[in-house]
C-alpha positions as CSV (number, residue, x, y, z in Angstrom):
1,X,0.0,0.0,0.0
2,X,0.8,3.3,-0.6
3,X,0.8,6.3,2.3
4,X,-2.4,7.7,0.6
5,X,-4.2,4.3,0.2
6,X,-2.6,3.9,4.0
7,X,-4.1,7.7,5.2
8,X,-7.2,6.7,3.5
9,X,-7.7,3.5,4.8
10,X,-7.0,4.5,8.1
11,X,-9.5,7.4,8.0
12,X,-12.0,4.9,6.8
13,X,-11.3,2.5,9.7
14,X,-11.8,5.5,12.4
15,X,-14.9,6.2,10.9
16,X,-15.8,2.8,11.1
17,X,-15.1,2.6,14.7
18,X,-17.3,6.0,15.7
19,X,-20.1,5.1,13.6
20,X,-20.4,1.3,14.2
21,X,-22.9,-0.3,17.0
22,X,-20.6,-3.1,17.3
23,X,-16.9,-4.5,16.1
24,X,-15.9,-8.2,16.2
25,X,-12.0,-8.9,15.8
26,X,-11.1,-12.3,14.6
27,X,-8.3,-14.6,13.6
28,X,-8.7,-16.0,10.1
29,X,-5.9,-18.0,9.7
30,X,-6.8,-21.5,7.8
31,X,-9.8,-20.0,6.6
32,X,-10.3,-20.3,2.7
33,X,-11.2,-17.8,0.1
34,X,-14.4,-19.6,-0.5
35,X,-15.1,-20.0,3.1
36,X,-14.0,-16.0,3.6
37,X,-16.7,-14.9,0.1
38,X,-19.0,-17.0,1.9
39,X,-18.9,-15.0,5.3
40,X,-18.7,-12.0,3.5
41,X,-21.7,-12.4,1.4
42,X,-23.7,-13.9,4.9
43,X,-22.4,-10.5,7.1
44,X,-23.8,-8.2,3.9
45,X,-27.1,-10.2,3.8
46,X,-27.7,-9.3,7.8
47,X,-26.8,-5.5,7.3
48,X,-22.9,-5.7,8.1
49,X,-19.3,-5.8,6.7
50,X,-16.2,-7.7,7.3
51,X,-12.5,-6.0,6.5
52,X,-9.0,-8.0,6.6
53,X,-7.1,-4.8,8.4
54,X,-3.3,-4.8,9.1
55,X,-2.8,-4.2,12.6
56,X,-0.8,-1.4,12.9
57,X,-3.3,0.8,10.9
58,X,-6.1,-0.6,12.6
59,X,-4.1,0.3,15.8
60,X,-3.8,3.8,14.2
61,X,-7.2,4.0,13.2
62,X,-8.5,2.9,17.0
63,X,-7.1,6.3,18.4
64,X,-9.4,8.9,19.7
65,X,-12.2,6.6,19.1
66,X,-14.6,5.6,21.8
67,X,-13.2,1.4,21.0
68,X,-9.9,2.1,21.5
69,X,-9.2,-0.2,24.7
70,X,-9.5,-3.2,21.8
71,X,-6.4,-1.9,20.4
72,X,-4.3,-4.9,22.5
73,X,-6.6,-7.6,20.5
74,X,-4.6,-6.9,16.7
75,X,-2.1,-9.4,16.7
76,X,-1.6,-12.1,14.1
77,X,-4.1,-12.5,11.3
78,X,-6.9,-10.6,12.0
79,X,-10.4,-9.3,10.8
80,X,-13.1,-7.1,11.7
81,X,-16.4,-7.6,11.3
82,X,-18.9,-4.5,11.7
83,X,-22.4,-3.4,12.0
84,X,-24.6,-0.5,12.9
85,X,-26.8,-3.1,14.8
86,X,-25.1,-4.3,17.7
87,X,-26.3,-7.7,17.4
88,X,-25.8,-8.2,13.4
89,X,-22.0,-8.4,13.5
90,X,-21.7,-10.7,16.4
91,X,-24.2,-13.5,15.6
92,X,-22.8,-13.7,12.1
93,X,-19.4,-13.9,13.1
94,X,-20.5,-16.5,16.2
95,X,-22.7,-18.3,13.7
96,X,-19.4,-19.0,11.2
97,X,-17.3,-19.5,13.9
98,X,-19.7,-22.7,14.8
99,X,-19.2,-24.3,11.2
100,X,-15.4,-22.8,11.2
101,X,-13.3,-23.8,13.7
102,X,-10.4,-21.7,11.7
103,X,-12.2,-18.7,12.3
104,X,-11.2,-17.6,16.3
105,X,-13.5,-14.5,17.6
106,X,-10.9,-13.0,20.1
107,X,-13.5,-9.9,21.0
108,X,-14.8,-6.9,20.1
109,X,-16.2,-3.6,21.2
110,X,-19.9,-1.7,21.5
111,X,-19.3,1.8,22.2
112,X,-17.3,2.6,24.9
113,X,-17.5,-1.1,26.2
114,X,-14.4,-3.7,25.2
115,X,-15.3,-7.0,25.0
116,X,-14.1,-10.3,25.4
117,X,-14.5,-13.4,23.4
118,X,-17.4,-14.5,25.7
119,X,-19.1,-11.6,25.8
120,X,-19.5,-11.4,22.0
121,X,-20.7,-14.9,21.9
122,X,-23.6,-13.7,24.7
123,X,-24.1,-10.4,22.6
124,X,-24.6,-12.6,19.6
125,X,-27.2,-14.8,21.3
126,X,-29.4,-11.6,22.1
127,X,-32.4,-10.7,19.3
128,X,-31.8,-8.4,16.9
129,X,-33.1,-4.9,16.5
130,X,-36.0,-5.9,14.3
131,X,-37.0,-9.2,16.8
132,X,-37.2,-6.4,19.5
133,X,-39.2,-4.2,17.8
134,X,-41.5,-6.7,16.4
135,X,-42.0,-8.3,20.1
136,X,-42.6,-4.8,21.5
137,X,-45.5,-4.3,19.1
138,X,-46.7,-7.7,19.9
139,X,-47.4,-6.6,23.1
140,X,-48.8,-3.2,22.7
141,X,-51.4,-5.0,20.4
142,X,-51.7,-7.7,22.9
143,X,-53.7,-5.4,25.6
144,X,-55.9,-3.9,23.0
145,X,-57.4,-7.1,21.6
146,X,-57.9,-8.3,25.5
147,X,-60.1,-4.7,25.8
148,X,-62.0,-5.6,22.9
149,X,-62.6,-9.3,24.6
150,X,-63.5,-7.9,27.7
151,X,-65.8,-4.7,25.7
152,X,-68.0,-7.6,24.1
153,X,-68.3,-9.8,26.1
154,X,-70.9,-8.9,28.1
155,X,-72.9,-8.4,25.1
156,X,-72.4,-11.4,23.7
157,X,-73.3,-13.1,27.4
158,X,-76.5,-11.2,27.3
159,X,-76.9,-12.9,23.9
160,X,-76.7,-16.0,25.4
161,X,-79.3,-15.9,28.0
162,X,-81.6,-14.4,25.9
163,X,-81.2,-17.5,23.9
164,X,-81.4,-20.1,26.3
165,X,-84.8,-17.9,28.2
166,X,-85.9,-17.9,24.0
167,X,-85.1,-22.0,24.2
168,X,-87.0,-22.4,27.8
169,X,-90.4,-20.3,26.7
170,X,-90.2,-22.7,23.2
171,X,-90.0,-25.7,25.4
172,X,-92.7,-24.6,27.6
């Protein structure tokens, strides 16, 4: 690389840092370029992107950011896998890692928050954005169904004994 391609790519990384809900950093070492398009294609379906970085601009890139305690994590072939969700990134990365064992998740960062290898792996079991959102309005329609239950039924109970007093005076 050149210094501009290296300025550039390092101003792109910071920006990736500040604007990202969440980073994964992972060894890739073993991993094939099939296996590699493969994650990439599956981290760009669920919203996010995955960079080979060399660690000395990622290092670079890290400063003044609000991730920069995950600077100690870039040694030896590593990756970064990014999202603006904060649960995309990690449950794709998790997710390959369970079919890959050549793909290591050494951890990761959500704001101002550095984490581990097991925290990204209990981040990644969490529900996404979207689950949340469509559980909250599953529940907010839940009590207004139950005061529309509630509304007609005694109607429809008056319905019934007028029905069964209708089926006694028949019988009488």
């Amino acid at each position: 690389m050149e210094r501009a391609e290296k300025r550039e790519f390092v101003t792109e990384l910071n920006e990736v840092f500040k604007a990202s809900g969440s980073v994964v950093v992972a060894h890739y070492a073993g991993v094939t370029v099939a296996q590699m398009n493969d994650f990439r294609s599956k981290m760009r379906a669920a919203g996010g992107t995955v960079k080979v970085a060399k660690n000395r601009l990622a290092k670079i890139a890290l400063q003044g950011t609000e991730s920069e305690g995950m600077t100690d994590l870039f040694r030896g072939q590593t990756l970064i896998a990014y999202s603006t969700d904060p649960v995309t990134a990690p449950k794709v990365v998790v997710d390959f890692a369970k079919t890959n064992d050549k793909l290591v998740v050494l951890g990761g960062a959500m704001g101002t928050t550095t984490l581990n290898a097991e925290a990204v792996k209990s981040l990644a079991t969490l529900p996404s954005l979207d689950e949340l959102r469509a559980k909250l309005l599953g529940l907010l329609n839940a009590p207004a169904t139950r005061v529309a239950t509630v509304v007609a039924a005694p109607a429809s109970q008056l319905a019934r004994v007028f029905s069964a007093y209708a089926k006694k005076d028949e019988a009488a």
